[in-house]
N, C-alpha and C positions, 0 to 999 in steps of 0.2 A: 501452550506451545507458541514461543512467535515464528511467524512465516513472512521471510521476507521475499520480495520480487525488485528482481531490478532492472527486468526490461521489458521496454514496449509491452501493450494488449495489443498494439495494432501491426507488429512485429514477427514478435516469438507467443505460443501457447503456455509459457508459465505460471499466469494468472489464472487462463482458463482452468491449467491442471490442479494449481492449488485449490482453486475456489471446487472445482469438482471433488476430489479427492477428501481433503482436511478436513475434520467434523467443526472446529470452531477453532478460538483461540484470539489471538491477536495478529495483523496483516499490518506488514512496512512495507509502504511505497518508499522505495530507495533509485539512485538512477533515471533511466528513463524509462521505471515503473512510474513515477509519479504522476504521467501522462492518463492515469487511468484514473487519478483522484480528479480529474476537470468536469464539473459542470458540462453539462450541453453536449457531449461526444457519445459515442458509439458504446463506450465502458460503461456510462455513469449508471444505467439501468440494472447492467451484471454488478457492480461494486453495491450499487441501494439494496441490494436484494442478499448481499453477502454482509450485510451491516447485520441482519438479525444474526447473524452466527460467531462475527467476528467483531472487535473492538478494530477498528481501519484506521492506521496512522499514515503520514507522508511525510519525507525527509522538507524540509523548509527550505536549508539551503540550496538541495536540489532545485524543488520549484521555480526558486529567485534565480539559480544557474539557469535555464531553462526561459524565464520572462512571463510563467505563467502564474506564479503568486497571488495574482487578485483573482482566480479562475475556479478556485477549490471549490470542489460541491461542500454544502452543507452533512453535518454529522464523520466528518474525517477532520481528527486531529492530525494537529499539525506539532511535529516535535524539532528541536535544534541536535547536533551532535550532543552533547548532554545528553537529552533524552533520547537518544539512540544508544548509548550505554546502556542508561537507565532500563531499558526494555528489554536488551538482553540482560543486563544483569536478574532482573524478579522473572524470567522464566528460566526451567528450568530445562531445557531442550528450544533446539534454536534448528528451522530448516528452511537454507537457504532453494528458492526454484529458480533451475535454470531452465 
C-alpha cells in the first residue's frame, strides 16, 4: 500500500496516525509532509524508526518549494512528479492521511 501525508508532523497527527496504524508498505512525504524527511527535527527519530517497516519517499519538488532540499535525512528517497505516478501506479491501493 502507498501511504501518502501531506501535512506538517509538527502540525496535524497524520503521520503519527499512519506511522501507528499501517503495518508497512511504502510512505510519500508530499506537501508540507515533507518537513518530517529533515535531518536534525523532532520527526527524524519517529520517521528512522518507521524505515524498518516502510520504504520513506519525499516529493523533491516540494522539498525545493519549501528551501529545504539539502536537509533530507539519510535512507529517504527522494522522487520527482514522475516518480510520484510511478508509486501509485505499482501499488495497488493508495491511502491518502489526513
Amino acid at each position: 500500500m502507498l501511504h501518502i501525508v501531506n501535512k506538517s508532523h509538527l502540525e496535524r497527527s497524520a503521520l503519527d496516525a499512519c506511522l501507528r496504524i499501517a503495518t508497512g508498505g511504502t510512505l510519500l512525504l508530499i506537501e508540507d509532509g515533507v518537513y518530517a524527511a529533515l535531518a536534525g527535527t523532532p520527526g527524524e527519530a519517529k520517521l528512522r524508526d518507521a524505515m524498518a517497516r516502510f520504504k520513506v519517499c519525499a516529493l523533491a519538488p516540494d522539498l525545493e518549494a519549501r528551501g529545504v532540499a539539502d536537509r533530507v535525512m539519510e535512507g529517504v528517497a527522494l522522487v520527482d512528479y514522475g516518480g510520484f505516478v510511478d508509486l501509485v501506479a505499482s501499488h495497488p491501493t493508495c491511502q491518502s492521511w489526513l
